[in-house]
C-alpha positions in Angstrom: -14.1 6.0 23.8 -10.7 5.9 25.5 -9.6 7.2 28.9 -7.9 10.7 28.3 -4.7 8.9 29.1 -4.8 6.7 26.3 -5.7 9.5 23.8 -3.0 10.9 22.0 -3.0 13.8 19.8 -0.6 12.7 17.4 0.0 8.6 16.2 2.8 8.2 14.1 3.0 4.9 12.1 6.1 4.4 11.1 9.5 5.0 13.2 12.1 5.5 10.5 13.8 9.2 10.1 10.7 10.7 9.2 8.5 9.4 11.7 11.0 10.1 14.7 11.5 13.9 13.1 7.9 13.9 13.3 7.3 13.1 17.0 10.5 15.3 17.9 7.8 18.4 16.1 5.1 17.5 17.6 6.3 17.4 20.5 7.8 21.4 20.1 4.2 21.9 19.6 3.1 20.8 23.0 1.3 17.7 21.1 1.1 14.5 23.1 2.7 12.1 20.0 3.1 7.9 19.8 5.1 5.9 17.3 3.8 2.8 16.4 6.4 0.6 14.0 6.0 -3.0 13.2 10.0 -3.3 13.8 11.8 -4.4 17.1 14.0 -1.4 17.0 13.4 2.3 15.8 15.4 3.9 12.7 12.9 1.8 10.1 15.1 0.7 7.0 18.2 2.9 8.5 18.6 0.3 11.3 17.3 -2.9 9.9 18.9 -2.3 6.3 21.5 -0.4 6.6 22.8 0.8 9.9 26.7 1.0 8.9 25.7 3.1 5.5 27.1 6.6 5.1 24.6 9.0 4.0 25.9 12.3 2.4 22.8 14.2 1.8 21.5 15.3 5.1 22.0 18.5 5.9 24.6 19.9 8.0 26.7 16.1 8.3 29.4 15.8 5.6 28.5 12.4 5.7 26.5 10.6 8.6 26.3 6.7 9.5 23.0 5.7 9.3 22.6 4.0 12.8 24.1 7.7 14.1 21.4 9.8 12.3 18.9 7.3 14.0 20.7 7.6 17.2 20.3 11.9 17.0 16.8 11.7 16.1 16.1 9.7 18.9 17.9 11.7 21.3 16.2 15.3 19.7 12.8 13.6 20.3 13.6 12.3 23.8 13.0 15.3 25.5 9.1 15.2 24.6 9.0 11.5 26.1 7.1 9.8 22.7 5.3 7.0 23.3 6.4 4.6 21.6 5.2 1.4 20.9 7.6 -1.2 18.5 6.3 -5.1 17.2 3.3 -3.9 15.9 1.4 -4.0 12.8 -1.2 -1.8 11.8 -4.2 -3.9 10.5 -7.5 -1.5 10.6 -8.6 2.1 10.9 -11.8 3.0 12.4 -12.9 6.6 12.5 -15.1 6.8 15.6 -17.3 10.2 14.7 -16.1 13.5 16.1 -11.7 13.8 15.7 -11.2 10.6 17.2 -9.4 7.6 15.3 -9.4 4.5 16.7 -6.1 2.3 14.8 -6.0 -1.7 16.0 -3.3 -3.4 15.2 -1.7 -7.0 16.0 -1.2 -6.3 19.4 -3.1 -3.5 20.6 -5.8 -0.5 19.9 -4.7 3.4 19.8 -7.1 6.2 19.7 -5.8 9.3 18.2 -7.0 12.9 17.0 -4.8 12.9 14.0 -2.5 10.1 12.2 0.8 10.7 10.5 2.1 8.0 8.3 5.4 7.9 7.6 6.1 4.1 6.6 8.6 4.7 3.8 8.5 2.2 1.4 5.7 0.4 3.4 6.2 -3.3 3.9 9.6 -4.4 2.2 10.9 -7.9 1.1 14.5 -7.8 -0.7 14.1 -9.6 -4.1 16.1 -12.9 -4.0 18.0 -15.2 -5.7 15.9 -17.9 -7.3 17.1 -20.8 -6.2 19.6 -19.8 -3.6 17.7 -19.9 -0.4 19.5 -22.5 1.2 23.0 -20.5 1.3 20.8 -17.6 3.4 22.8 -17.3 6.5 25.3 -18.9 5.2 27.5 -16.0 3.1 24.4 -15.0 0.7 23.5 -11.5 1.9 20.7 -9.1 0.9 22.0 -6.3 3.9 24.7 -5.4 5.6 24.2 -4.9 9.4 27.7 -5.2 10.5 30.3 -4.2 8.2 32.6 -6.2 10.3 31.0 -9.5 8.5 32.9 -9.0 5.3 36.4 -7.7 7.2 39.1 -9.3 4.6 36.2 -11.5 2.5 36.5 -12.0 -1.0 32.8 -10.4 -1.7 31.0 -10.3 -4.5 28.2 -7.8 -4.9 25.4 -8.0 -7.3 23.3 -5.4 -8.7 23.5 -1.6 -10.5 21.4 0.5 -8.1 22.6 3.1 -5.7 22.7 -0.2 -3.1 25.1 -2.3 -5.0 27.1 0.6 -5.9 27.1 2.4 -2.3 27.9 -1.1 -0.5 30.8 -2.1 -2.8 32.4 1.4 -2.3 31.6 1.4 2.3 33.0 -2.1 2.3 36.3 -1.9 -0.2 38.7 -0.8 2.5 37.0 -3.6 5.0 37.2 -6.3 2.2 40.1 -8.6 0.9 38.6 -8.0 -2.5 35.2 -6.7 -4.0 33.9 -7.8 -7.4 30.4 -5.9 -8.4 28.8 -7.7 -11.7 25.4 -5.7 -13.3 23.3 -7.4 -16.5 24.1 -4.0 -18.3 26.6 -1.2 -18.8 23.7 1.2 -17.4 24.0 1.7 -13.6 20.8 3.4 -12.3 22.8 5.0 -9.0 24.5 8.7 -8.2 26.6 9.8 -11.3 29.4 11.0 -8.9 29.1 7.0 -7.0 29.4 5.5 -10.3 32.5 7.8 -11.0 34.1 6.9 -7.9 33.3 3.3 -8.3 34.9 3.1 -12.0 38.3 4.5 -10.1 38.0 2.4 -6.9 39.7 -1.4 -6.6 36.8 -2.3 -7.0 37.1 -5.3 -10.1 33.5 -3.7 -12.2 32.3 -6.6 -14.9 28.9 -5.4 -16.6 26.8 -7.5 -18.7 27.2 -10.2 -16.1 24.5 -12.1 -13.9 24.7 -15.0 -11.4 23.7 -18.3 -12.6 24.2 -20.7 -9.5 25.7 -20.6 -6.3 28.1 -23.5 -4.8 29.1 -24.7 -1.3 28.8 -27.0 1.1 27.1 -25.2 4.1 28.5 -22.3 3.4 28.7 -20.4 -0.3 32.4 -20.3 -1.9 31.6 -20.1 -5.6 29.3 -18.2 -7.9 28.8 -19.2 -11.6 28.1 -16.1 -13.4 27.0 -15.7 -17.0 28.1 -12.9 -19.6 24.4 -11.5 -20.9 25.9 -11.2 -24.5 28.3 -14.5 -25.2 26.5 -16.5 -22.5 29.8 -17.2 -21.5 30.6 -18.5 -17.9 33.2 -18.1 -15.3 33.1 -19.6 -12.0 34.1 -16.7 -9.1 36.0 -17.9 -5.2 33.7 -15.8 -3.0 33.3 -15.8 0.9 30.3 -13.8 1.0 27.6 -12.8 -1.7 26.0 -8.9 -1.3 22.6 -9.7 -4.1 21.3 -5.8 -3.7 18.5 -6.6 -6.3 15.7 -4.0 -5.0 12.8 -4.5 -2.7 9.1 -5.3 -3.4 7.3 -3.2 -1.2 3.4 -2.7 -0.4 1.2 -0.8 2.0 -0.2 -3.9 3.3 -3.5 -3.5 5.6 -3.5 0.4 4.7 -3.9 0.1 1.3 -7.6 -1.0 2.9 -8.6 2.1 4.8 -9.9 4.5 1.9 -6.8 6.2 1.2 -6.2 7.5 -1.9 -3.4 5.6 -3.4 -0.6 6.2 -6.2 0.3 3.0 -7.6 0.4 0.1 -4.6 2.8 1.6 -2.1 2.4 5.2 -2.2 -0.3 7.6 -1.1 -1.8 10.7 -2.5 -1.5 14.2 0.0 -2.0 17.5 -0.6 0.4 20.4 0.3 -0.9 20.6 3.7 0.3 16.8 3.7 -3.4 15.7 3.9 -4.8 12.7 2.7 -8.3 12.4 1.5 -9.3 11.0 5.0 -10.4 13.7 7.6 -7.8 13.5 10.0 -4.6 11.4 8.6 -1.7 13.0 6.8 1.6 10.9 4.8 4.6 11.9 4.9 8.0 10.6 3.8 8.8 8.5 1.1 5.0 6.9 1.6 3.7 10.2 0.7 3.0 11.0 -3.4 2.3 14.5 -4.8 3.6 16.3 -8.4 7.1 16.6 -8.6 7.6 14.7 -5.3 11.5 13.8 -4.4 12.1 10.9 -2.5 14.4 11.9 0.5 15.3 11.5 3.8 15.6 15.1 3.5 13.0 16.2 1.9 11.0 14.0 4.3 11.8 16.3 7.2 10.0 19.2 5.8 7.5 17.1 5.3 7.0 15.7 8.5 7.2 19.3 9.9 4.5 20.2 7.6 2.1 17.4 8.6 2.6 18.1 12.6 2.1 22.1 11.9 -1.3 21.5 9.7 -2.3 18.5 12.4 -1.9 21.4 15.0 -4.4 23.5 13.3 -6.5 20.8 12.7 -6.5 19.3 16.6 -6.9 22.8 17.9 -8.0 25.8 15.3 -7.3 27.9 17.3 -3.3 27.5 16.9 -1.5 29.0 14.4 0.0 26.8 11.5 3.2 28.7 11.6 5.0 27.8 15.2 7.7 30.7 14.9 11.2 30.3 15.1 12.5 27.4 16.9 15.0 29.4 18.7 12.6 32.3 20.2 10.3 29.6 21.4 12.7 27.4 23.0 14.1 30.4 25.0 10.3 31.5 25.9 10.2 27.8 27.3 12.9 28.2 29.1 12.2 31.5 30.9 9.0 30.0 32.0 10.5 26.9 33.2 13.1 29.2 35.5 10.1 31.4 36.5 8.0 28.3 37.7 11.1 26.7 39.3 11.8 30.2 41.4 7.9 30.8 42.5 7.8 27.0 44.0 
């Protein structure tokens, strides 16, 4: 068993939005929370895929860069003072009898009375371009990290997904020029994106695919092929945006007795429960009928998984906190009252 120090009520895996929303909760309910993520940096896929990207479906921001909704979640959470603990992979689970969970990963052991996984899409590779590694690094792209890297580029983005079409719309006032190519006439992105795309600068040519890549130590052409005549045209390009999805898998996890959905998703209740004593999913990672795949709706979820882990750590405590705004006051009267009696 673990000193009390190192027992936590709440272990978080995964510090993307959902994660971080989740240790700001637990914290407003006086739980002692960790965030364990096997990336250097918190803000999961937000920071390492796509920290420039707008987002427009948070509520209450317009529109919101991704690297500043990680930056606010962060700062809400601060004021608990996580633990958090980033460069680690989770490999095993151990219950250890009682409400205890012991969680080992590459690094390091945690002990925990509840678990929270919020891992998103799990463990994510981007889907490449056969036969294009070499040009890696050298203009072929599979995320953007610094818009400034295609500032007056002639760029050509590949792919029909909200990605390709998001990207070729944040970086056509950044760009020289933007050509987006897609194998069909079928985009599978936001009907109002694909409207605004079709009336951008943006040069759209569907039923098109890449073929080869050329360039001495540095890509300046792509051969594309037209999927109907098989004809081809050769493209000048500085830089190459290939946003052809992501293989993604649960990795060790998929191990520990969870009840899975498919390989990267895993079953919960509407308590957020999975169907081992003691861990909950949230987020994208979590599957249940008529589930929507959200940052947003991931919030409720994570608020729902800290509020039934309450219960569950202490029965005594009620699943509903109250209202955020009468508790925080209560807090703070308390807080003046201890400060004036010492």
């Amino acid at each position: 068993m673990p000193e009390s120090s190192d027992l936590h009520d709440v272990t978080i895996i995964g510090g993307g939005p959902t994660g971080l929303f989740a240790a700001y909760y637990a914290g407003f309910r006086s739980l002692k929370a960790k965030i364990v993520d096997s990336l250097p940096e918190l803000g999961g896929q937000l920071t390492a895929a796509y920290p420039e990207k707008y987002i427009y479906d948070v509520a209450g921001f317009p529109r919101i860069l991704a690297k500043d909704l990680v930056r606010n979640l962060v700062e809400q959470a601060r004021p608990f003072a996580p633990t958090v603990c980033l460069g680690e992979s989770v490999q095993k689970l151990e219950p250890s009898g009682g409400k205890h969970l012991r969680v080992l990963t590459d690094r390091a052991e945690h002990w925990s009375s509840v678990l929270i996984i919020t891992t998103g899409l799990g463990m994510y590779t981007p889907r490449r371009l056969r036969g294009s590694e070499s040009f890696e690094g050298k203009g072929l792209y599979y995320a953007v990290t610094r818009t400034d890297e295609f500032r007056g580029k002639e760029v050509l983005v590949i792919g029909g997904g909200d990605s390709a079409v998001d990207w070729a719309l944040h970086l056509e006032p950044v760009a020289r020029a933007i050509t987006l190519i897609h194998r069909r006439d079928q985009f599978r992105a936001h009907e109002d994106n694909v409207r605004r795309l079709l009336n951008s600068t943006v040069r759209v040519k569907l039923f098109y695919q890449p073929r080869e890549l050329l360039g001495k130590g540095q890509v300046r052409e792509a051969v594309i092929v037209n999927t109907k005549t098989k004809a081809e045209e050769t493209l000048r390009v500085d830089a190459i945006l290939a946003c052809l999805g992501f293989s993604s898998e649960l990795g060790p996890m998929a191990d520990w007795g969870l009840e899975l959905e498919g390989k990267d998703s895993i079953r919960v209740n509407t308590k957020m429960e999975t169907n081992v004593a003691g861990v909950y999913a949230a987020g994208d990672v979590a599957e249940f009928p008529g589930k929507v795949k959200l940052i947003v709706t991931g919030f409720g979820e994570a608020a729902t998984a800290v509020n039934n882990s309450a219960r569950y750590i202490n029965p005594t405590m009620k699943v509903f906190p109250g209202y955020s705004t009468t508790i925080m006051k209560r807090r703070e009267r308390r807080k003046q009252k201890e400060q004036t009696t010492a």
